[in-house]
Gaussian input, Z-matrix of N, CA and C with variables (Angstrom, degrees):
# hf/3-21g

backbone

0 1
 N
 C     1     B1
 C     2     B2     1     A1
 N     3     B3     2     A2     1     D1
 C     4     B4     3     A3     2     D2
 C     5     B5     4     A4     3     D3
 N     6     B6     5     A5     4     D4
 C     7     B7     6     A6     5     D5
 C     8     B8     7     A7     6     D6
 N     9     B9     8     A8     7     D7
 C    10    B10     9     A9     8     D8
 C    11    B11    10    A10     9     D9
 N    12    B12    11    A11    10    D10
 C    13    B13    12    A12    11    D11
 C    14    B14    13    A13    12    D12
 N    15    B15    14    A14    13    D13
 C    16    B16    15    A15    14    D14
 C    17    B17    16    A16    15    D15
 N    18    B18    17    A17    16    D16
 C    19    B19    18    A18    17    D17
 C    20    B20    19    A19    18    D18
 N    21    B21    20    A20    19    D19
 C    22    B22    21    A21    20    D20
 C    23    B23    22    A22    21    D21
 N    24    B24    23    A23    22    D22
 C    25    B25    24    A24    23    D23
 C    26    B26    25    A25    24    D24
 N    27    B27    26    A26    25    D25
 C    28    B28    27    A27    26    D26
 C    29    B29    28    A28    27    D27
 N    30    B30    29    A29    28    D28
 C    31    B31    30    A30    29    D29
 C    32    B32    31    A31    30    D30
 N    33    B33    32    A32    31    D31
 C    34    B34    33    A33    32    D32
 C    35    B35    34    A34    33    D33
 N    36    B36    35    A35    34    D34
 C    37    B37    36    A36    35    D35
 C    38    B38    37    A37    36    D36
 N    39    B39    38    A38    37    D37
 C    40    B40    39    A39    38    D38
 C    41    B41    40    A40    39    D39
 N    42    B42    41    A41    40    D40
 C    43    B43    42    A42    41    D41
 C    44    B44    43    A43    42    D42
 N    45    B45    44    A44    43    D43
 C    46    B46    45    A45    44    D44
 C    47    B47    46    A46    45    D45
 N    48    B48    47    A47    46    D46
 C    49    B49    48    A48    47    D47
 C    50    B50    49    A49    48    D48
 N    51    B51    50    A50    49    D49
 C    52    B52    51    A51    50    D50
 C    53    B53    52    A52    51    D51
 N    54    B54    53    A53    52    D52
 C    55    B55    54    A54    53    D53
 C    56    B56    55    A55    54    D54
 N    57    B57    56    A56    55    D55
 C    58    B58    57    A57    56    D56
 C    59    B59    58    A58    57    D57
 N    60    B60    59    A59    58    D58
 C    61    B61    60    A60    59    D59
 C    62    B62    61    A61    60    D60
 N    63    B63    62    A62    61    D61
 C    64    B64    63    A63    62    D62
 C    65    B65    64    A64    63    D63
 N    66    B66    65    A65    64    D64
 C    67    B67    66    A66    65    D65
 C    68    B68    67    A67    66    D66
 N    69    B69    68    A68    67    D67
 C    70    B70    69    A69    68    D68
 C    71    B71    70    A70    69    D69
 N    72    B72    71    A71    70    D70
 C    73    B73    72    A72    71    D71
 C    74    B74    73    A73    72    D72
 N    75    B75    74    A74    73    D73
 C    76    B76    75    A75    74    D74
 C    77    B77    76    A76    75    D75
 N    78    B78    77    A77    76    D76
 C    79    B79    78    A78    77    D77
 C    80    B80    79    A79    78    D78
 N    81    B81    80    A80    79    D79
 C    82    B82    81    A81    80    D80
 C    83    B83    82    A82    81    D81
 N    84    B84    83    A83    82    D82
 C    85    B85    84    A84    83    D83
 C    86    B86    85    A85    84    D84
 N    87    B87    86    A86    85    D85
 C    88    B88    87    A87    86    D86
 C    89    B89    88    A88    87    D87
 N    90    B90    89    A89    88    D88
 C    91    B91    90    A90    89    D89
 C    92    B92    91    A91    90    D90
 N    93    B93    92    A92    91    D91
 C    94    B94    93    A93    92    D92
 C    95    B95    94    A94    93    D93
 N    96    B96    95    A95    94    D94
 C    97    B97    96    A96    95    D95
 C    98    B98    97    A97    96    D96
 N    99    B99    98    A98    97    D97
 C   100   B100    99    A99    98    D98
 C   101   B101   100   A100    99    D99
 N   102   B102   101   A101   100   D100
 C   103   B103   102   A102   101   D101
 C   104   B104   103   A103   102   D102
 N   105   B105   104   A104   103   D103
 C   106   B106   105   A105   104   D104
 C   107   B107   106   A106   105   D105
 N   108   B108   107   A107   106   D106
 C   109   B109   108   A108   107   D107
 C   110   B110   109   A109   108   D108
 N   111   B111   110   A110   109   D109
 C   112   B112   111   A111   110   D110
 C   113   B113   112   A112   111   D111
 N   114   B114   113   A113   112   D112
 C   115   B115   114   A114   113   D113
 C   116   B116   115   A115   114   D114
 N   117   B117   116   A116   115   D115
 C   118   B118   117   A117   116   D116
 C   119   B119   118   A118   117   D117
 N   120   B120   119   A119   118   D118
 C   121   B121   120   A120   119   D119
 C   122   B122   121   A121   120   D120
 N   123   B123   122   A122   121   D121
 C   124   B124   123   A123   122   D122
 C   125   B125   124   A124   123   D123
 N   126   B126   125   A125   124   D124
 C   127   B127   126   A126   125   D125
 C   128   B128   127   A127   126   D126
 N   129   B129   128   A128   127   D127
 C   130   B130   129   A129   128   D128
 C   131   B131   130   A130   129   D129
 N   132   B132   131   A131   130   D130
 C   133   B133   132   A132   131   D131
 C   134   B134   133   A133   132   D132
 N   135   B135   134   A134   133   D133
 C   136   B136   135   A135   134   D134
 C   137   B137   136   A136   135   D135
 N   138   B138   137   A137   136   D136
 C   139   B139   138   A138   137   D137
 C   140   B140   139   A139   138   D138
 N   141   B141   140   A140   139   D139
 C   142   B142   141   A141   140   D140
 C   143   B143   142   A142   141   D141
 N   144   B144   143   A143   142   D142
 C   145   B145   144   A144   143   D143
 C   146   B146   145   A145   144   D144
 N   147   B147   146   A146   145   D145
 C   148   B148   147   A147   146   D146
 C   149   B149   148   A148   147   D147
 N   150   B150   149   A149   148   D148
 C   151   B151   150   A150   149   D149
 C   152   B152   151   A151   150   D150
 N   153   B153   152   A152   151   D151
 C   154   B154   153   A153   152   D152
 C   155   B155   154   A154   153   D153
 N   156   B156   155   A155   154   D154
 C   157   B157   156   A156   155   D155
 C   158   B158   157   A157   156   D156
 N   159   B159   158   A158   157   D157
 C   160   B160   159   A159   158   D158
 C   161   B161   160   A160   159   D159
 N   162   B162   161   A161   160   D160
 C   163   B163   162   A162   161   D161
 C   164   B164   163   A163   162   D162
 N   165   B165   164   A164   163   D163
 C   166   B166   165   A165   164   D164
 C   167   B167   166   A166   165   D165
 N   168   B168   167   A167   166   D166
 C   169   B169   168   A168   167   D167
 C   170   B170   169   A169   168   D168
 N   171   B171   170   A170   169   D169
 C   172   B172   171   A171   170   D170
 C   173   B173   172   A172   171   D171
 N   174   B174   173   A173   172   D172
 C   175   B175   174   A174   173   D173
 C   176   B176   175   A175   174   D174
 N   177   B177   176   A176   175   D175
 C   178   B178   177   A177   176   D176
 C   179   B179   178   A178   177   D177
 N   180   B180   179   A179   178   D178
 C   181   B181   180   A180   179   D179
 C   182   B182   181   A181   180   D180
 N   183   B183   182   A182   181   D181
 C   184   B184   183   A183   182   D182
 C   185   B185   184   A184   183   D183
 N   186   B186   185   A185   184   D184
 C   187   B187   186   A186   185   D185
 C   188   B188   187   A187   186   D186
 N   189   B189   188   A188   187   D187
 C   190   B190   189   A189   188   D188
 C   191   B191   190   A190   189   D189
 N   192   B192   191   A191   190   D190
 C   193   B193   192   A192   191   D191
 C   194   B194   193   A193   192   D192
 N   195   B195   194   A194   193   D193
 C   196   B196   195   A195   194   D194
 C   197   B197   196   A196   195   D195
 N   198   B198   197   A197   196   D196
 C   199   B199   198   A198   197   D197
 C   200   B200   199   A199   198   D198
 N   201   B201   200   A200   199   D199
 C   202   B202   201   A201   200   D200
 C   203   B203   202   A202   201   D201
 N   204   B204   203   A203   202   D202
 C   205   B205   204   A204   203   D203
 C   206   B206   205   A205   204   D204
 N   207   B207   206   A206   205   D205
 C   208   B208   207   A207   206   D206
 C   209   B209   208   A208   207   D207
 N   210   B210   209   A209   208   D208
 C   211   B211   210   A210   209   D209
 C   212   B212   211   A211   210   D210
 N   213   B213   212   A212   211   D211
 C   214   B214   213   A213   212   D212
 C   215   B215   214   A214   213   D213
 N   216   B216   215   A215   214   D214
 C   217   B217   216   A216   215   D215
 C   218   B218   217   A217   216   D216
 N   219   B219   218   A218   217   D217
 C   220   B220   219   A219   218   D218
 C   221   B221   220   A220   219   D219
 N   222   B222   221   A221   220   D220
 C   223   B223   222   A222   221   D221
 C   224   B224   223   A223   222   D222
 N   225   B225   224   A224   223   D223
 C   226   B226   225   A225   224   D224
 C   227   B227   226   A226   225   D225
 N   228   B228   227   A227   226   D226
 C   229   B229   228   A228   227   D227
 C   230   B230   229   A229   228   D228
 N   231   B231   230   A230   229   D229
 C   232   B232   231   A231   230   D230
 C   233   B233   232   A232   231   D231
 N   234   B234   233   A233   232   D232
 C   235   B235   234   A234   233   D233
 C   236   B236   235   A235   234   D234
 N   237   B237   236   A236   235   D235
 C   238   B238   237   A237   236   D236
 C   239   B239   238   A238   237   D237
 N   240   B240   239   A239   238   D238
 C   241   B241   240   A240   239   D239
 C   242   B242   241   A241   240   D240
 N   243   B243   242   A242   241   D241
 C   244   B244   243   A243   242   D242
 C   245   B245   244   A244   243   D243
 N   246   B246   245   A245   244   D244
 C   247   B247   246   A246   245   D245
 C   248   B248   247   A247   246   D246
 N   249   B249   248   A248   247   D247
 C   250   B250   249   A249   248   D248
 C   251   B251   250   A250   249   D249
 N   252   B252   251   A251   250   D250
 C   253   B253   252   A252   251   D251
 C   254   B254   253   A253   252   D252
 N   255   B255   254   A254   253   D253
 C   256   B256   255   A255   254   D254
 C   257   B257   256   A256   255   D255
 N   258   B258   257   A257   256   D256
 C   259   B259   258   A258   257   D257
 C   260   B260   259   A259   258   D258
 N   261   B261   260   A260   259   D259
 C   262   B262   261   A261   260   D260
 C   263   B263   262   A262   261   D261
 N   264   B264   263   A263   262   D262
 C   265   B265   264   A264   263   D263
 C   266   B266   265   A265   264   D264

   B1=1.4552
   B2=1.5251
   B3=1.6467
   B4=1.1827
   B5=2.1105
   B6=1.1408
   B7=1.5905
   B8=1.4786
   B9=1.6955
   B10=1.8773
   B11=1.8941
   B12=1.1133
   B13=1.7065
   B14=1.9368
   B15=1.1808
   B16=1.6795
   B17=1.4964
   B18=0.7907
   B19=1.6884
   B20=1.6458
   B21=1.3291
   B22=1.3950
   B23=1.2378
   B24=1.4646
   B25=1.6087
   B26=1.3299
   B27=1.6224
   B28=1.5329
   B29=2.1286
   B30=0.9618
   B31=1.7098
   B32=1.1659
   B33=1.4179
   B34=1.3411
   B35=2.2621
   B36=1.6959
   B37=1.7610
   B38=1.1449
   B39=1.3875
   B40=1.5755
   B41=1.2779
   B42=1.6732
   B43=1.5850
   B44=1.5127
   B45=1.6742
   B46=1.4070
   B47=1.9636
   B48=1.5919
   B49=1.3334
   B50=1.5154
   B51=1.2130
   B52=2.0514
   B53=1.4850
   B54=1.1096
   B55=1.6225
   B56=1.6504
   B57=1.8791
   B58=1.4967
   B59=1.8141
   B60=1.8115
   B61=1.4252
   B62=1.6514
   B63=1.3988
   B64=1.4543
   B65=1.1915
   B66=1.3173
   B67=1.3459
   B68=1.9105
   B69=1.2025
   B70=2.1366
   B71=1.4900
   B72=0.9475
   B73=1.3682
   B74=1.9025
   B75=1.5099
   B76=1.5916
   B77=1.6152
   B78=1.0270
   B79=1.4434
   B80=1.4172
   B81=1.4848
   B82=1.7141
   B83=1.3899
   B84=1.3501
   B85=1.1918
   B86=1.7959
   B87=1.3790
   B88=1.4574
   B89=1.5574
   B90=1.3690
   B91=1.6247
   B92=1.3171
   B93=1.1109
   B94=1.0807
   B95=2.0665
   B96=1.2859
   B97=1.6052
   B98=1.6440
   B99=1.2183
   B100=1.5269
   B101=1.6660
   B102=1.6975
   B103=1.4167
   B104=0.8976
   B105=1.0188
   B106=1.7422
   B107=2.2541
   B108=1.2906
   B109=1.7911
   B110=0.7964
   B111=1.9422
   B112=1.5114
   B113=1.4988
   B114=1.4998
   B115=1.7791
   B116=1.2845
   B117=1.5476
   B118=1.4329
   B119=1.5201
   B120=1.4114
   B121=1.5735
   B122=1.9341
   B123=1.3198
   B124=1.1296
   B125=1.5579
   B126=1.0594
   B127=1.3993
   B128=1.8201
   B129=1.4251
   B130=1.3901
   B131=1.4580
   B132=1.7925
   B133=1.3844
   B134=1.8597
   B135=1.7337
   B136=1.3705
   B137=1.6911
   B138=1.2207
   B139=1.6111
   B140=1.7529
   B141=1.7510
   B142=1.6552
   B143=1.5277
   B144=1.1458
   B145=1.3880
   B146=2.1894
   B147=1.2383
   B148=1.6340
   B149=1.8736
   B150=1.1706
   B151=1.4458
   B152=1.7994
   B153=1.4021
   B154=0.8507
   B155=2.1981
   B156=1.4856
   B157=1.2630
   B158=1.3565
   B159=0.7967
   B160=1.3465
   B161=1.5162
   B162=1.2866
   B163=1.4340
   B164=1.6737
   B165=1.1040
   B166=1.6339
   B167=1.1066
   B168=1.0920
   B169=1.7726
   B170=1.1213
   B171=2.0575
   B172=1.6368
   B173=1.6961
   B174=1.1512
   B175=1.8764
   B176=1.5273
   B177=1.6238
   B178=1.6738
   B179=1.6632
   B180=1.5100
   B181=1.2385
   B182=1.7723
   B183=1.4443
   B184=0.7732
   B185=2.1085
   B186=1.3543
   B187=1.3149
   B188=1.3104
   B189=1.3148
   B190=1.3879
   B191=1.7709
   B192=1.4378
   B193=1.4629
   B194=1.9947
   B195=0.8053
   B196=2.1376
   B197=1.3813
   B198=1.2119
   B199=1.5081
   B200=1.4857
   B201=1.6154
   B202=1.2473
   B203=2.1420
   B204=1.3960
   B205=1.6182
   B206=1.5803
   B207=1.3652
   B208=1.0309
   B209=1.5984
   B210=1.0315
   B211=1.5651
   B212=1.3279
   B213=1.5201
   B214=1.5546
   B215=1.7185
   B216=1.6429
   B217=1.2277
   B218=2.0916
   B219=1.0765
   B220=1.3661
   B221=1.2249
   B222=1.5691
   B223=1.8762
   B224=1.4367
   B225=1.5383
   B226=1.7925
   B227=1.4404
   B228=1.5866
   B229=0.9221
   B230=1.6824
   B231=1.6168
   B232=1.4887
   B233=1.0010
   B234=1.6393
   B235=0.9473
   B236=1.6954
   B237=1.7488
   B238=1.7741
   B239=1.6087
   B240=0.9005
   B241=1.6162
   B242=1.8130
   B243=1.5578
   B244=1.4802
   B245=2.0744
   B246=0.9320
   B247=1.1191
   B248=1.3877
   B249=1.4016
   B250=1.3200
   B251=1.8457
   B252=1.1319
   B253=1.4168
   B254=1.7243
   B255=1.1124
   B256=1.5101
   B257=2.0910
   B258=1.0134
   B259=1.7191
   B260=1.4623
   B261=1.6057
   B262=0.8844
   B263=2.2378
   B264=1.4026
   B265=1.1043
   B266=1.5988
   A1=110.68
   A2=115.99
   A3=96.64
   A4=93.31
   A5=102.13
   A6=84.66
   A7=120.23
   A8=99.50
   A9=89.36
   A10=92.23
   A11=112.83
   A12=94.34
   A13=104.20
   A14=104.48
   A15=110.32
   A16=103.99
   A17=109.73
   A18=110.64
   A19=90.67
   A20=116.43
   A21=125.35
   A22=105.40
   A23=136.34
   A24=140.02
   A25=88.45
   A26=133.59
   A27=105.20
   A28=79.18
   A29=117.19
   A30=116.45
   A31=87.13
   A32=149.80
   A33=125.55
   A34=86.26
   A35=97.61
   A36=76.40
   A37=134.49
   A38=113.18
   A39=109.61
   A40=114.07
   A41=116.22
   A42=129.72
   A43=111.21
   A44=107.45
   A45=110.34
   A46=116.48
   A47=113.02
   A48=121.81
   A49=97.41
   A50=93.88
   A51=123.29
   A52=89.60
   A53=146.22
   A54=118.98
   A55=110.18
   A56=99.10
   A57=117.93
   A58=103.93
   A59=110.51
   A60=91.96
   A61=115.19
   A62=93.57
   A63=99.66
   A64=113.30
   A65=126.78
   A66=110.31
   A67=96.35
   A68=78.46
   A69=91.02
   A70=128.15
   A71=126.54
   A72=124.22
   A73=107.43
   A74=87.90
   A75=92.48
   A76=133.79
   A77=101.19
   A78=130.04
   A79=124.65
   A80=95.89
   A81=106.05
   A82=125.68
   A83=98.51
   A84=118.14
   A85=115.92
   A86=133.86
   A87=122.57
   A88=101.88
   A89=120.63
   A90=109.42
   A91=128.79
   A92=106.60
   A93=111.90
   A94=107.89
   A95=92.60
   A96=124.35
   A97=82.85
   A98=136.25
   A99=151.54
   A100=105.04
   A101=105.42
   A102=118.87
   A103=117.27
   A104=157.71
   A105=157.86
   A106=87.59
   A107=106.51
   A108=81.20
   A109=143.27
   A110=100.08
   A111=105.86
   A112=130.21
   A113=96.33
   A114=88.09
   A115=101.43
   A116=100.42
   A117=131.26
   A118=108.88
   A119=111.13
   A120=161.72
   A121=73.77
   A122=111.29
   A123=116.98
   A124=118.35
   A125=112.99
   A126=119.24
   A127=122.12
   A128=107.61
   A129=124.62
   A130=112.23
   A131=114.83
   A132=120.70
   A133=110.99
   A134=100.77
   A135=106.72
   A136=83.55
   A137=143.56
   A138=144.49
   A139=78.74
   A140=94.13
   A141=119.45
   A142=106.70
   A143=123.83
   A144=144.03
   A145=89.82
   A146=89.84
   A147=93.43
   A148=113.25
   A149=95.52
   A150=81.04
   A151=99.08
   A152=125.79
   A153=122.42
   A154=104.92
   A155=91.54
   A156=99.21
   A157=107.03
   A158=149.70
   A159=168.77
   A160=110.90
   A161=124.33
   A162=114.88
   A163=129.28
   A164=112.74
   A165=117.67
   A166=97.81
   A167=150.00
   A168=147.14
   A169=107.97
   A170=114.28
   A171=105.16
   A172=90.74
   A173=125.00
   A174=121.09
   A175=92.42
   A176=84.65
   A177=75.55
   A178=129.33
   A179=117.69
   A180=122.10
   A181=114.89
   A182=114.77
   A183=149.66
   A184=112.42
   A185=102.23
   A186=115.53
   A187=137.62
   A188=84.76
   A189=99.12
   A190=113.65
   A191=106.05
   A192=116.60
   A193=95.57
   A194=92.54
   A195=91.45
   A196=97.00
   A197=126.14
   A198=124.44
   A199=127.87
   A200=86.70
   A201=108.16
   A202=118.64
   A203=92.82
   A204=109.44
   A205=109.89
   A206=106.01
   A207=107.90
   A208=128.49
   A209=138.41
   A210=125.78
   A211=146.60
   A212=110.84
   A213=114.08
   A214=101.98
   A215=131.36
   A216=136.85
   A217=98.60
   A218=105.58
   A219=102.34
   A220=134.92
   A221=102.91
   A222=100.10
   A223=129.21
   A224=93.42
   A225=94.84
   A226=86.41
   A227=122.43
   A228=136.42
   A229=106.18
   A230=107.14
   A231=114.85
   A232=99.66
   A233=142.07
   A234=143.75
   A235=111.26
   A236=95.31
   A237=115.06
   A238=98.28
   A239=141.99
   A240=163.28
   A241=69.97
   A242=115.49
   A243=100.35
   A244=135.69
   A245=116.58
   A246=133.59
   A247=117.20
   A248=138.84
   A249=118.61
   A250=131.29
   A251=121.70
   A252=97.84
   A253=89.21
   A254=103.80
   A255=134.18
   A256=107.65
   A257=136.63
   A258=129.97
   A259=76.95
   A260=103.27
   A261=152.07
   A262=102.57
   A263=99.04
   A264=112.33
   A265=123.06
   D1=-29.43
   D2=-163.42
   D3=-90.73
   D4=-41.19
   D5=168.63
   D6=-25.68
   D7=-55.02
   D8=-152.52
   D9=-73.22
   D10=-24.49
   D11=-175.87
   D12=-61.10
   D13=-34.45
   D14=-178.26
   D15=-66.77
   D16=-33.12
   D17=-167.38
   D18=-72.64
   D19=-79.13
   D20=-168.84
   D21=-33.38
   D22=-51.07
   D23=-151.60
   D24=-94.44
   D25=7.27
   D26=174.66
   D27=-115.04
   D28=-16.35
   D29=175.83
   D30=-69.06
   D31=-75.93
   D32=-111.56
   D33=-97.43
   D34=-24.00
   D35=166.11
   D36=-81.96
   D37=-20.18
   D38=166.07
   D39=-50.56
   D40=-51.41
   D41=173.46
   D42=-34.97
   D43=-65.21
   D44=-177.52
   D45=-56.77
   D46=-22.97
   D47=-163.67
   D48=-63.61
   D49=-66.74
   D50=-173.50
   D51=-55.60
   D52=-24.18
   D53=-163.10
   D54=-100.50
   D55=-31.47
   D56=160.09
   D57=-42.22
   D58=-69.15
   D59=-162.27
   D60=-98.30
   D61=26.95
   D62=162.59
   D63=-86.75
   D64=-62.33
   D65=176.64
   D66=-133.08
   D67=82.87
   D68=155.87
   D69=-48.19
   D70=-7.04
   D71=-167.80
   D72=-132.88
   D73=15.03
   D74=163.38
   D75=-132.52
   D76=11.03
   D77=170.29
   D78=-106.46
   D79=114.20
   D80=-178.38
   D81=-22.64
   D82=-68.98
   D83=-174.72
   D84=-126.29
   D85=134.87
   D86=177.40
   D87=-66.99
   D88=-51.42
   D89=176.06
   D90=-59.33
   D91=-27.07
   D92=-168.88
   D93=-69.25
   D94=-43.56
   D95=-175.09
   D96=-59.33
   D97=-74.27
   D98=-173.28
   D99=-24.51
   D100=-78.73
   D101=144.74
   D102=-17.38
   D103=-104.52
   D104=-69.30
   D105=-139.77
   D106=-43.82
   D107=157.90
   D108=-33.40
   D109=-77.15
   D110=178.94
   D111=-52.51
   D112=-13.05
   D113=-154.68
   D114=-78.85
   D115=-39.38
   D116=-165.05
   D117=-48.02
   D118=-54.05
   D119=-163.25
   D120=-62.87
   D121=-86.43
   D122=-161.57
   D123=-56.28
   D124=-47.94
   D125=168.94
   D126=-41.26
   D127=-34.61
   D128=-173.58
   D129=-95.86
   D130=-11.97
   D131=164.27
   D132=-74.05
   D133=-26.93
   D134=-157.84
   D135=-85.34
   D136=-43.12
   D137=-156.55
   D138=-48.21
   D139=-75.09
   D140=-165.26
   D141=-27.17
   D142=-52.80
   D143=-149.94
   D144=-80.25
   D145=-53.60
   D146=-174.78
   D147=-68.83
   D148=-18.04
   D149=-170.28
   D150=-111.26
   D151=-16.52
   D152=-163.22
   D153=-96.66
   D154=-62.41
   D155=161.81
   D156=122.77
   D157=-166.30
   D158=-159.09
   D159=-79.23
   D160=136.86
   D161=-170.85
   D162=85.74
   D163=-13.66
   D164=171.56
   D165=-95.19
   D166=102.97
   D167=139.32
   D168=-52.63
   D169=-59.07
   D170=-151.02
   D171=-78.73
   D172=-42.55
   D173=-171.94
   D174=-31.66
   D175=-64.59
   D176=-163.49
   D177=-86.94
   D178=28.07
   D179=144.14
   D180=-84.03
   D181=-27.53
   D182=148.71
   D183=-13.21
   D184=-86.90
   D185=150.28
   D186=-36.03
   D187=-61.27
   D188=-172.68
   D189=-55.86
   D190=-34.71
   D191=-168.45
   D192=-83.99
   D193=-41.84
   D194=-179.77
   D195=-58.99
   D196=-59.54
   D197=-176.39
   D198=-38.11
   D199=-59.56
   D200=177.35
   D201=-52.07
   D202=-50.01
   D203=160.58
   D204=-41.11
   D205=-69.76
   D206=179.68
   D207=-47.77
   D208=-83.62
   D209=140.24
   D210=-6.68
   D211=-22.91
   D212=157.29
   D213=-92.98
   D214=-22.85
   D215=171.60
   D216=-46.14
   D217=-64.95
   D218=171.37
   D219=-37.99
   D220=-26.47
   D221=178.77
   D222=-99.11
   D223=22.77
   D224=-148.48
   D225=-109.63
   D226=137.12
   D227=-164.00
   D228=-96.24
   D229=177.20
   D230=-171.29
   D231=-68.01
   D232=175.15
   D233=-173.73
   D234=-112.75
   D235=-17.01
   D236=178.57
   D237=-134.82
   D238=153.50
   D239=-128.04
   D240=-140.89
   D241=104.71
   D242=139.35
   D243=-80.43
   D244=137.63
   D245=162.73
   D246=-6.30
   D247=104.34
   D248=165.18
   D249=-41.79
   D250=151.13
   D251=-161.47
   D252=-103.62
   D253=141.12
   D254=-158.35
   D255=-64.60
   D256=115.88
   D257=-175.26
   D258=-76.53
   D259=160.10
   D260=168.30
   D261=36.31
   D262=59.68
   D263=163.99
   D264=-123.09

């Protein structure tokens, strides 16, 4: 158990690293982006771990890394500022 939590929290920062200098200019915050991997990362090793059980490492690095994706997917901003939409148009 304590591997896969180590494993995951170094997956979900590589995840968060690569997505920072993939696209830099769409993420709120770099710490925040930093943050929000691992935890994410980790949190989705612990689902894996709970539902699966004992003995899956890679599933649940597995998890842990989609999750983790998933949750920095949430912070990533528009790439264009749309337009306020106009009253009485």
């Amino acid at each position: 158990m304590v591997w896969e939590a180590f494993g995951s929290v170094i997956v979900g920062l590589a995840i968060a690293l690569a997505a920072t200098r993939r696209l830099p200019g769409r993420f709120p915050a770099r710490t925040l982006t930093l943050a929000t991997g691992p935890a994410a990362a980790l949190l989705g090793a612990f689902l894996a771990h709970s539902i699966l059980g004992p003995g899956h490492f890679f599933q649940t690095l597995l998890a842990a890394a989609c999750l983790g994706a998933a949750m920095l997917s949430l912070l990533i901003r528009p790439a264009h500022r749309l337009s306020p939409l106009r009253s009485g148009v």
